[in-house]
N, C-alpha and C positions, 0 to 999 in steps of 0.2 A: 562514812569510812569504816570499815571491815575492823573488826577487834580485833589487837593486833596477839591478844593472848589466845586466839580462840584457833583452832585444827579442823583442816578440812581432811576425812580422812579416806577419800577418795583420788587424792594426789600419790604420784608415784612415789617413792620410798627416797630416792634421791630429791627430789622437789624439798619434800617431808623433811630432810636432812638439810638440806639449803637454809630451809625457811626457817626450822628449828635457833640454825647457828645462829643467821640475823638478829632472832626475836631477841635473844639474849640483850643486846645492846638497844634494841628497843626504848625509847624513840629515834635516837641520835645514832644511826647504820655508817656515818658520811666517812668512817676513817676505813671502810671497807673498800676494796676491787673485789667486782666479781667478774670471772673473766668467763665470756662464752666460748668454748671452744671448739663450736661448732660452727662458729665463724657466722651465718646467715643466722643462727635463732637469737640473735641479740637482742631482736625487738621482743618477741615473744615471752623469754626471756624478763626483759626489764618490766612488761606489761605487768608477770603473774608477781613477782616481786612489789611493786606499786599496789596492785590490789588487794594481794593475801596481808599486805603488812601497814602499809603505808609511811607516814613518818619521813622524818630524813635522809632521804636514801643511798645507796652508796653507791660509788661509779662504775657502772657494768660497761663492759668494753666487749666488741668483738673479740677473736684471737687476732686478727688480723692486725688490728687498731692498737691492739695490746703488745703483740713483737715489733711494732714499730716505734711506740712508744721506748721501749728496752735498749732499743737498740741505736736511736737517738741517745738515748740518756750513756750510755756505755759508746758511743761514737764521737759525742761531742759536737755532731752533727745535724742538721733537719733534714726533714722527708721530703722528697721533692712532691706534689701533688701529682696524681697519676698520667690527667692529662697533660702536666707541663712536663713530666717526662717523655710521655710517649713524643712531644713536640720536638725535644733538645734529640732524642734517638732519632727520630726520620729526618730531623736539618742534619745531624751528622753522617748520616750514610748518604744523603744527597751528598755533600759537599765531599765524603770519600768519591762515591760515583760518577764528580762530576755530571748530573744529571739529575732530572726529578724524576723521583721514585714512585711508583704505586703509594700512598696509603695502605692501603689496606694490606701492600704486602710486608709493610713495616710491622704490620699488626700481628702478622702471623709469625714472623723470626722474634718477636717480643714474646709473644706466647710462649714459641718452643723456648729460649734464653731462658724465661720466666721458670720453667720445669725445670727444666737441666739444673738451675741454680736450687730451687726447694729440693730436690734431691740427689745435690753434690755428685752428680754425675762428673765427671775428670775428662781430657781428652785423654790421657790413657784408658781409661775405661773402655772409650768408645774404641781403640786402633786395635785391642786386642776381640772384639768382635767380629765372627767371621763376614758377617753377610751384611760389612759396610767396606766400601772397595774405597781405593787410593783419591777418586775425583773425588767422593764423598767427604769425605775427610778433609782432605783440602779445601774444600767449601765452609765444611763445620770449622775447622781452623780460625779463617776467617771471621766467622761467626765470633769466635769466642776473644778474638783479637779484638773485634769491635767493641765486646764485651766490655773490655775491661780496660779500652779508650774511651768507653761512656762512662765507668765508673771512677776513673782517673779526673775527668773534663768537671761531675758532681764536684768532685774530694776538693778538686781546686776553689771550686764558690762556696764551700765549705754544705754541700749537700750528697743525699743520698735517694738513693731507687730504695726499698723496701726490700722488694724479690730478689735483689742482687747482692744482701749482704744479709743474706738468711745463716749463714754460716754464721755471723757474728754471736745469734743468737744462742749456739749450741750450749756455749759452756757456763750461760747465768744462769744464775739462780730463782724462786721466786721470794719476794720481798717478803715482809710481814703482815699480819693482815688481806694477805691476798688469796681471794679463794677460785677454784673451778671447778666449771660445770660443763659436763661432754667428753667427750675426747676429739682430739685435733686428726687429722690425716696425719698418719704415722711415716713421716718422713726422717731420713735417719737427722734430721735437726731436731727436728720435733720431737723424737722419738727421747732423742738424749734428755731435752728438757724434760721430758713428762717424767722421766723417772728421777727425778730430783723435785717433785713436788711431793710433800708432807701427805699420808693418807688420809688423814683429818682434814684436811681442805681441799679435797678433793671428790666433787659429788658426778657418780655417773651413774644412767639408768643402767638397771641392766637389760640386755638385748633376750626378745625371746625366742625360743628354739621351737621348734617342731617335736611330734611325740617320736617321730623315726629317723632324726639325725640319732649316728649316734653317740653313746656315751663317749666314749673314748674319741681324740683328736681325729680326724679323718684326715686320709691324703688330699682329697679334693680341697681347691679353694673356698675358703667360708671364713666368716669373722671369728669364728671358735676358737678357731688356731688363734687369731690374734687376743678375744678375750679371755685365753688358758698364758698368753706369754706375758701377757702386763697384769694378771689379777683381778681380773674385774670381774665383779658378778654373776651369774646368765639364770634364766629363767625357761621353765618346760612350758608347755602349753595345756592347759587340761579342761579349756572351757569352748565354748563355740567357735570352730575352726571356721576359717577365711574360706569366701568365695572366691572361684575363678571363672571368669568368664574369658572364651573368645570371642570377637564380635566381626564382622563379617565386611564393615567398611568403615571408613572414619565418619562418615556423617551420624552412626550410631554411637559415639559421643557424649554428644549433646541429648540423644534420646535416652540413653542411659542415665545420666547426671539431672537429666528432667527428672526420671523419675523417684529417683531415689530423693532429690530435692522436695519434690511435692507429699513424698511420702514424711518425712521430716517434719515437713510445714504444718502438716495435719496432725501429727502428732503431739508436738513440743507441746507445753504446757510452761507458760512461766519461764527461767532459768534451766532450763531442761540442757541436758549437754548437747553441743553443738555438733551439727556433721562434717568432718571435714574431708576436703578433698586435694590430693596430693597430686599434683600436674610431674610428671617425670620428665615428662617433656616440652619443657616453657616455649617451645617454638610454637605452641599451640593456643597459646594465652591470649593472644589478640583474636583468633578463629571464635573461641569458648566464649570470650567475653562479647564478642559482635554476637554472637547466635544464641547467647543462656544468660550469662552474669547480668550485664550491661540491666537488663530490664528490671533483676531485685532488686537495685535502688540499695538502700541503706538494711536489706536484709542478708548481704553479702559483705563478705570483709577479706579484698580481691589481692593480697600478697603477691605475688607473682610478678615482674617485669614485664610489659608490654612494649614492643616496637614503638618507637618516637615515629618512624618514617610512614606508618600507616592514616597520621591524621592532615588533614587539610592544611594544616599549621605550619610541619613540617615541609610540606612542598611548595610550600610561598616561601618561606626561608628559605630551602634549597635553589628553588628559583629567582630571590634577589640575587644569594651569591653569585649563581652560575652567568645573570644578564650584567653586575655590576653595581647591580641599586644598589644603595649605601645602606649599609645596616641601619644607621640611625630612623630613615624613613620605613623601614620592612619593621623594623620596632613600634614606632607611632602609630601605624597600620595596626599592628599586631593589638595593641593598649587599646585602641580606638576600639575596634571590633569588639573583640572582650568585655568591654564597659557594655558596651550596647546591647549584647546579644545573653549578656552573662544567665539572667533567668532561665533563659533557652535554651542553653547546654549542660549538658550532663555533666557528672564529673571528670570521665578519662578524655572529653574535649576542653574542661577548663583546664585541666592539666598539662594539654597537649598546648594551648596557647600558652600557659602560664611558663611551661618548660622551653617552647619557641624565646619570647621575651627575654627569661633568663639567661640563656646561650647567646642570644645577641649581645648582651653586656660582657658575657665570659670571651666570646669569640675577639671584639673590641681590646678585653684586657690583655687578652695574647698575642693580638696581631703583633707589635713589637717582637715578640722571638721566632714569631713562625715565618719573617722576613718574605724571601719572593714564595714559597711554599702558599700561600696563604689561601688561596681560594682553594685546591686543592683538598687541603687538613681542614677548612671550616666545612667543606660538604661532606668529608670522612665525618666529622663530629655531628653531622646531623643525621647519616646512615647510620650509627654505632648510637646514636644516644637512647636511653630505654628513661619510661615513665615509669609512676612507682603511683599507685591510687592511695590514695588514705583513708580505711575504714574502720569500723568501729570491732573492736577483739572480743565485744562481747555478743558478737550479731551470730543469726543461726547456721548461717552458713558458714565456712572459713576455709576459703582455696588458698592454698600454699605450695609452693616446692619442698622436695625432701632435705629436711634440717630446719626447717622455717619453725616448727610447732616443737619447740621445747619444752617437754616435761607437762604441756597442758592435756588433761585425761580429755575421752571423746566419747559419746556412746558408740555412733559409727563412722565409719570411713572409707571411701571409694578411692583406689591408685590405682591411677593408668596415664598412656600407655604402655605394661612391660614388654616394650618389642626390642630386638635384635637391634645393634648400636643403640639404644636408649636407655635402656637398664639393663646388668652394672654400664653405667657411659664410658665409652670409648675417651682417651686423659686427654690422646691426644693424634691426631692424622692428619699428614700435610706434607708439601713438598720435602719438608727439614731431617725428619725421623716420623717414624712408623710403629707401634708397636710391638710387631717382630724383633726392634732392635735394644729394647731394653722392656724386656717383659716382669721385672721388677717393679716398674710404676704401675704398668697394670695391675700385677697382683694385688699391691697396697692399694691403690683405689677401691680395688674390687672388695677388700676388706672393708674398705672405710665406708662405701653406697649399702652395702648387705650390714654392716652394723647400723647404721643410719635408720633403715627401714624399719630390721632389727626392733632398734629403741622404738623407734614410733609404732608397730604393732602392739611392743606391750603398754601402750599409753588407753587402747580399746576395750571395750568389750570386743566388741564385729570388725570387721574389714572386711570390702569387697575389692580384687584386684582383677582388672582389665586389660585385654591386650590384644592387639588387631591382628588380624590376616585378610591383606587383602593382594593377591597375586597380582593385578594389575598393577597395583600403587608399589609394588616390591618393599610390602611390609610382612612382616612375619613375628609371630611371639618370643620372645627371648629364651634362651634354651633354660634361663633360669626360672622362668614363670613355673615350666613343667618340673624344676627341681621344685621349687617352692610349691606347689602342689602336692607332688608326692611326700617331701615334708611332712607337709600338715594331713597329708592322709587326708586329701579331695578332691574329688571328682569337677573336672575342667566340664563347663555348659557351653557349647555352644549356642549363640543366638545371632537370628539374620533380622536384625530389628531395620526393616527398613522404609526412610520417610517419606510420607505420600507425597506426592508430587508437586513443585509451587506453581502455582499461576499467580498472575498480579490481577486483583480486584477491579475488575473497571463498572463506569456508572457510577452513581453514590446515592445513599440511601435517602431513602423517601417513604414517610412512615403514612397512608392511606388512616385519613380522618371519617373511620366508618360511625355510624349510628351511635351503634353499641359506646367506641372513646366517647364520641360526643355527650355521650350524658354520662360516663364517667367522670369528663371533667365537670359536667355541670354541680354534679353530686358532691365537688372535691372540695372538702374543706382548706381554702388558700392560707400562707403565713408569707412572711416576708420570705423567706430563703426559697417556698417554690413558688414564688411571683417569679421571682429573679432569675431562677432557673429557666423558667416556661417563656417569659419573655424575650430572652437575653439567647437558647437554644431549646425550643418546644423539642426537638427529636431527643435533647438530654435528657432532659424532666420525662418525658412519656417511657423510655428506657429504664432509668432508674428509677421514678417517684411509681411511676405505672405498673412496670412489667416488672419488676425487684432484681432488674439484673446487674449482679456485680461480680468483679475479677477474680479468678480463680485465685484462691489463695497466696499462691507463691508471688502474685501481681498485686498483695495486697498493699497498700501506702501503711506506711506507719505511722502512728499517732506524733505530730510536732509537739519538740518542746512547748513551744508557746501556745498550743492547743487546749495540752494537759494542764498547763499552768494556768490558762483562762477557765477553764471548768471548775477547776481549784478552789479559783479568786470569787466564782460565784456561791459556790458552795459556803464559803469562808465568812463571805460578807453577810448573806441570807443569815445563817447563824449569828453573826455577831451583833445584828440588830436586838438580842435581847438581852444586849452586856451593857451597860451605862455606867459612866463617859466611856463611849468608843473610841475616844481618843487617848484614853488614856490607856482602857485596857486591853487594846488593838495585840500588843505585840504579846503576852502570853497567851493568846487564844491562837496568834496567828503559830506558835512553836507548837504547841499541843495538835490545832491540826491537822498539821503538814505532817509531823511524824506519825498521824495516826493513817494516811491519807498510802495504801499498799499500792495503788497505782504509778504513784510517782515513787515510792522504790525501787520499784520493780522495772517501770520503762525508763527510769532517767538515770543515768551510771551516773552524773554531775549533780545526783539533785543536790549536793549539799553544798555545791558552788552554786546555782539556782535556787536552792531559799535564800542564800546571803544576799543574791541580788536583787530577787522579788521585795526582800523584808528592806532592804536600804531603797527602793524603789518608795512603798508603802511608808517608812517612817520618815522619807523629804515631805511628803503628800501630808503626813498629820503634822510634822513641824511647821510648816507653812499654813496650815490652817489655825494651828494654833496662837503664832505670831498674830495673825492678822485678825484672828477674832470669826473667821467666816466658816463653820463648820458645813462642807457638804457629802464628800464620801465619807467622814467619821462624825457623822450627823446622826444625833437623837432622834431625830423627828422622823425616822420611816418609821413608814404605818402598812407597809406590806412588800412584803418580798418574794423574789419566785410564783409570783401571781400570773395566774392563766386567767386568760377570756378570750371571748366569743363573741362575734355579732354578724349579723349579714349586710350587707351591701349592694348596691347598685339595683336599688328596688327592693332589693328581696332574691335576687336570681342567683346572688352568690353567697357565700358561707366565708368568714375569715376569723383566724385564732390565732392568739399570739402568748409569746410569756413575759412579764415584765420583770424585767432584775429587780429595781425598784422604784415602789410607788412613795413619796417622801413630801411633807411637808417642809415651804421655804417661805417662812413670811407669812402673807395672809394666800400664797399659791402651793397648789400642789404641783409638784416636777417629778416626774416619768424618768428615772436614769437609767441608763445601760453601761455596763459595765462593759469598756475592751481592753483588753491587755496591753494592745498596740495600738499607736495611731493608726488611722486608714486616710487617704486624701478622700475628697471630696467635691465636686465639681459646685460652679457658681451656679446663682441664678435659682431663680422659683421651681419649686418640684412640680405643679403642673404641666408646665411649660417641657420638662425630661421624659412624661409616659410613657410617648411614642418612640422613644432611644430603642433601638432593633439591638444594640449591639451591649448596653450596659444600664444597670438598674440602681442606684445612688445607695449608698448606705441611709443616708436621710431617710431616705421612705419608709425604713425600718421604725423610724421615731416618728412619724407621721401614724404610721397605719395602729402603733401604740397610741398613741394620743386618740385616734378614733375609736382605738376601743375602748379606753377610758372615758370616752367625752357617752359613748351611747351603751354602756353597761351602768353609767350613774357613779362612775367613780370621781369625777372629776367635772368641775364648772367651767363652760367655753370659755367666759373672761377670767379665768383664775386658772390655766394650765400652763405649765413647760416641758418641755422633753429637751434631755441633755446624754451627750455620750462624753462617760467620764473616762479615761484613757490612763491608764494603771501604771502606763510606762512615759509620762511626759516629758518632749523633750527639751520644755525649758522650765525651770522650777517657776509650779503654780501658774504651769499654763496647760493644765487637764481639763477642761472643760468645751463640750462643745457644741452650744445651744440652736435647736431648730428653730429658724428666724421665724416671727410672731407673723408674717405674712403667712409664710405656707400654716401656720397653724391657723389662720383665719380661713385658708381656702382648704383649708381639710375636708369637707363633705363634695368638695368642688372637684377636688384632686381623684378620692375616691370611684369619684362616679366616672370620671375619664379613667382611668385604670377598668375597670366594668365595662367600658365601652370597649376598649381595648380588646379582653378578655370575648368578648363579643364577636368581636372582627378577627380571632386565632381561632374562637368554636365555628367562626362559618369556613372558614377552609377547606378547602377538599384534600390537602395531603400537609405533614410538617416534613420542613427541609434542616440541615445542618445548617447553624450559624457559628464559618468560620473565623468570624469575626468577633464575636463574645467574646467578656472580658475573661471568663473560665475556661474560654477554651483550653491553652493551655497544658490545664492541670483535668480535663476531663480523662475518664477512664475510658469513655465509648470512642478513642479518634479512630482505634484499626476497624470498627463497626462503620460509623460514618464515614470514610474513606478520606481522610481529610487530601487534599494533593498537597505533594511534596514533602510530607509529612516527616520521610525517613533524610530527606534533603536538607531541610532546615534545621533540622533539631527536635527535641524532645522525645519520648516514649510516645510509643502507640499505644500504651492502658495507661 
């Protein structure tokens, strides 16, 4: 946990001012609101709070979450939840229409409804407008009639819509103790409140400016005007101005955000500030993350909404509804798969089932008010539904939409793309209103996206901002890009970055067993992990043990919790064999050196929920030994630790070395243990009898081929040996132990020389094949090499 006295002073001035206030109340924050008013950086928000401070912490609300909160409490009312409103608004205009309505065009008069009301638009407003004629009007009429028969039908169940009693909110107050961070979209509700919030509790970045806007307020639209009319801070620019790039097609994208990623990846160092990358245009989220994200695995931390409707999941839902299947069974389905397949899918597919599941239950609890509607409004809710990934905030990468990255600094950052309707975004366009017809909401949008950015540029060092033209596609750069350029005083690059061509792979690899490998392998000093490799997929082993090929950095796996923790646990124990009773003085050695231990600082953000669980893990293990009298992991009697050897086999023809955790006396025998963190299962049966397994190599053998090299290095007497894997994590108190049966240790020199024969019959081969059947398949790095089929069909990464 992060000191809670201590300043990072590399944090924005407003952050700085946030975290300062808290610290004050430090430990105990919980009689605090912090309110985002940015509405989307909530989470970001609560993360840097949590980490900078820790402690108690105090209730951070959206704005959004927070005026409905006010406005419940000042109503006397509850909130209706969004989708059971949208439900009770589409049964009611059916039942006006006498008829079933689109969805989806319910969705769209709820939109426009939804504006109108955030910005106390009036039907006067609108009559005295020239360029809205009499049917217009009388339509919108309507509209607003409906309006306020939806809000009448609430008031009666004693509920409320949120967006349709924004007014209510104008005239409160903020409470005590309640502080904010951001500015809201300056709506004239909004607007009234913000200026009856105390300046003391009140933290906003300031937005930066370019060195050639200028001083004085401009006529042109820009956030100036609005941060000269509320007071708020601004900042000039006087250090490395922003790139612009145009790029020539949307597939140059992904090659741009390649590269900039890979350049990141090679540089960072440690806690190095992260790069992030701001999507303007989240229609593009599911595109970026099938062709760039999807494959960093946990070195990405993927913000952004993705289409529900794009995974497998969602179309077997859609398609129960649409044929009748009963929810209940497209759920069992749904659970069933999931269970089965879960290893095998990524995260934005466990999501997509997980979020499928979920909706079936939600779909069921609604069915009652969405009455004959109902097939209908449950396939809306699965075209409309969006996933939401969950990654870690402190990963290298960080894709976000604009508002998402509150207040967190960055070294650098890539936004795109600024094309025409996408950045400032269009509020709003559709059959209802246009905005020609109240060019008021634009402007205020357009203030609030350009301060938005604004803040987020001054959070950098760099930024690089992107924007397409692609004349066929009828894309073009937004005419603000080119403001924003001349701004900043730089020069727009074009680039035709464009990518070579795809073919699909056919054939699969087949690695030719010439001379030369041949007595490479001969040469090759074996251990347990490349038996297992070489027998289980020879093309793996000869790729990576052989030729030293591994994945480009950005594909690199990151080290598992339980990895780091098993390294730890050897290092720990090696050491603590020269501490006596180690049962006793187990847990001060184990606190010193885990704190000393900078790897598990540095990669584990939980390590301090992960020593309490490792050490309550480690002290059931000594308690239980203690009870019972039987010391063997917190055993006196090792006589050697971290011990290497060597011996040859199968005549003389092969070479094998191994390391022992430890070598220990028990009784009048010595026992071989191995330390794992984690259980592993195990198959039955004698390990000669398993050699010839094409497809998997026992963890056993591990304890076998130690015991041989103890049995012929002279460490150990054939009638007086055991090998045992002690299991760090047991999952039933004092049942860690897990002994190689006295048979295969009798047929140990038996076992050995069938494995040699083995080894025999892979060197005579004339070529090695893929084996997609290994238990590592998997998790291998080489699948897009070896051509696995079906590869991108069934699940997993191709590295």
């Amino acid at each position: 946990m992060p000191d809670p006295n201590s300043r990072q002073e590399d944090l924005h001035p407003a952050v700085d001012a946030l975290i300062d206030r808290l610290r004050a109340s430090y430990p105990d924050m919980s009689a605090f609101t912090i309110v985002s008013m940015t509405d989307r950086g909530r989470d970001f928000l609560h993360h840097l709070v949590h980490t900078r401070i820790g402690g108690l912490l105090p209730t951070i609300l959206s704005f959004n979450d927070y005026r409905t909160r006010r406005i419940a409490e000042a109503s006397g009312r509850s909130a209706v939840p969004e989708d059971e409103a949208f439900i009770h608004f589409h049964v009611l205009r059916c039942r006006e229409a006498g008829r079933s309505l689109p969805p989806a065009d319910t969705q769209r008069l709820l939109s426009f409804l939804t504006m109108i009301a955030d910005f106390s638009v009036t039907m006067d407003e609108l009559r005295v407008l020239d360029r809205i004629g009499p049917e217009q009007l009388d339509r919108i009429d309507r509209f607003f009639t409906t309006m306020e028969d939806f809000r009448a039908r609430l008031a009666s169940s004693g509920l409320f819509y949120p967006p349709f009693e924004a007014a209510r909110f104008a005239d409160l107050t903020p409470e005590k103790n309640e502080l904010f961070f951001g500015l809201p979209l300056m709506t004239p509700v909004n607007e009234r409140f913000f200026n009856r919030i105390p300046q003391d509790r009140l933290f906003v970045d300031a937005p930066l400016f370019g060195p050639q806007m200028p001083v004085e307020t401009p006529e042109f639209e820009t956030s100036l005007s609005l941060v000269r009319r509320i007071g708020v801070d601004e900042t000039r620019h006087h250090g490395e101005p922003p790139e612009f790039t145009e790029l020539a097609e949307r597939s140059a994208l992904p090659a741009l955000l390649a590269g900039e990623i890979d350049d990141v990846l090679r540089e960072r160092q440690g806690d190095g500030e992260p790069l992030f990358i701001v999507l303007l245009d989240e229609t593009l989220s599911f595109y970026l993350w099938e062709f760039l994200f999807r494959p960093l695995g946990g070195q990405v931390n993927f913000a952004p909404w993705i289409p529900f409707t794009h995974f497998a999941a969602a179309h077997r839902l859609r398609s129960a509804i649409h044929t009748g299947q009963g929810l209940a069974t497209a759920r069992r389905d749904l659970v069933a798969e999931l269970t089965a397949r879960w290893s095998e899918l990524d995260e934005a597919d466990r999501s997509a089932f997980e979020g499928a599941i979920t909706l079936c239950d939600e779909l069921e609890r609604l069915r009652p008010l969405i009455g004959g509607e109902w097939s209908a409004l449950a396939e809306h809710f699965v075209a409309t539904k969006k996933l939401r990934l969950h990654g870690r905030r402190t990963a290298p990468i960080q894709v976000v939409g604009l508002g998402d990255a509150t207040g967190v600094p960055y070294g650098r950052a890539v936004i795109l793309p600024m094309n025409s309707g996408v950045f400032p975004r269009e509020p709003f366009s559709g059959p209802y209103l246009n905005l020609i017809h109240l060019p008021r909401i634009y402007r205020t949008q357009y203030e609030a996206d350009d301060l938005a950015l604004r803040q987020f540029l001054s959070f950098g060092r760099s930024a690089h901002i992107a924007a397409l033209y692609n004349q066929a596609g009828g894309q073009a750069p937004s005419p603000y890009f080119s403001f924003l350029a001349t701004e900043f005083d730089s020069r727009t690059v074009k680039r035709r970055m464009v990518p070579v061509p795809f073919s699909v792979p056919t054939g699969s690899l087949a690695i030719e067993n010439t001379d030369e490998l041949r007595e490479q392998l001969r040469r090759y000093t074996w251990s347990f992990s490349s038996l297992k490799k070489f027998f289980t997929c020879s093309c793996r082993f000869i790729l990576e043990d052989m030729q030293g090929l591994t994945p480009p950095p950005c594909f690199e796996a990151e080290d598992s919790a339980n990895l780091l923790i098993g390294d730890f646990l050897h290092r720990f124990f090696a050491e603590l064999k020269e501490h006596r009773p180690a049962v006793d003085l187990w847990r001060e050695r184990f606190d010193e050196c885990w704190e000393r231990e900078e790897e598990l600082q540095v990669k584990l953000p939980d390590q301090a929920v992960r020593k309490a669980i490792v050490s309550s893990h480690l002290g059931d293990i000594a308690a239980w030994e203690k009870e019972t009298g039987r010391l063997l992991l917190f055993s006196d009697d090792v006589t050697a630790a971290e011990l290497e050897l060597r011996a040859p086999f199968g005549s003389g023809r092969y070479r094998l070395k191994g390391r022992l955790d430890r070598l220990q006396h028990q009784g009048d025998r010595e026992l071989i243990a191995d330390l794992k963190y984690k259980e592993k299962t195990s198959r039955k049966g004698l390990l000669a009898d398993q050699v010839e397994d094409p497809d998997s190599f026992d963890d056993r053998f591990q304890l076998l081929i130690y015991a041989y090299l103890a049995l012929h290095s002279g460490r150990a007497a054939p009638d007086r040996l055991d090998a045992a894997h002690l299991f760090l994590r047991p999952r039933v108190r004092g049942d860690y132990e897990s002994r190689l049966a006295l048979e295969d240790l009798a047929h140990c020199d038996e076992t050995m020389e069938r494995i040699a024969r083995r080894l025999d019959a892979l060197l005579a081969q004339e070529c090695f094949i893929p084996n997609f059947r290994a238990d590592g398949c998997p998790y291998c790095p080489c699948k897009a090499l070896c051509l696995r089929p079906d590869l991108y069909r069934t699940g997993g990464r191709p590295w």
